[in-house]
C-alpha positions in Angstrom: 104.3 102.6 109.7 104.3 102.5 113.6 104.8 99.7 115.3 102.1 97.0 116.5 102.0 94.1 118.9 99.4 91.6 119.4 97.0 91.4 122.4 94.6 88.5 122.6 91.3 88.5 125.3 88.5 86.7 125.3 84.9 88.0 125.6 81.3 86.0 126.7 80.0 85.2 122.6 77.4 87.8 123.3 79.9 90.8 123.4 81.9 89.0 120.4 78.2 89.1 118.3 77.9 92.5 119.4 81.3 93.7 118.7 81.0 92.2 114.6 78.1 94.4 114.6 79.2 97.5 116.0 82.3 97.1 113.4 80.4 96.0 110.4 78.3 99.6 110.7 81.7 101.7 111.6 83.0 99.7 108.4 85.7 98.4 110.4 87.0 95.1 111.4 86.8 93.9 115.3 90.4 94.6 116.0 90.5 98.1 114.2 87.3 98.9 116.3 88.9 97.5 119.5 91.9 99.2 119.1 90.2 102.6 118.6 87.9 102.4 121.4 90.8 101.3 123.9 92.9 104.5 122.6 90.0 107.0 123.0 89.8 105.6 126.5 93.4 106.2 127.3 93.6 109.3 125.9 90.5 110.1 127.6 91.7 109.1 130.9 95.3 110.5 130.5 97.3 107.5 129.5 98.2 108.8 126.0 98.9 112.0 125.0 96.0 113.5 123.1 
């Protein structure tokens, strides 16, 4: 299993609200859904390899 560390932020309650809902219809969680749209974005933009 790879490695993880934490990263905490904090969001206006609106983009939290929207954020639950966005996961609940992937059938995620927040932080699985966070986590996957921050890699496709570095990936995307050449951060991580793809």
């Amino acid at each position: 299993m790879a490695k993880t560390s934490a990263i905490s932020v904090r969001v206006p309650d609106n983009v939290k609200a929207a954020a639950e809902k966005a996961a609940a219809a992937d059938s995620r969680s927040v932080a699985s859904l966070v986590e996957k749209l921050l890699t496709d974005f570095l990936r995307k933009n050449g951060y991580l390899e793809k």
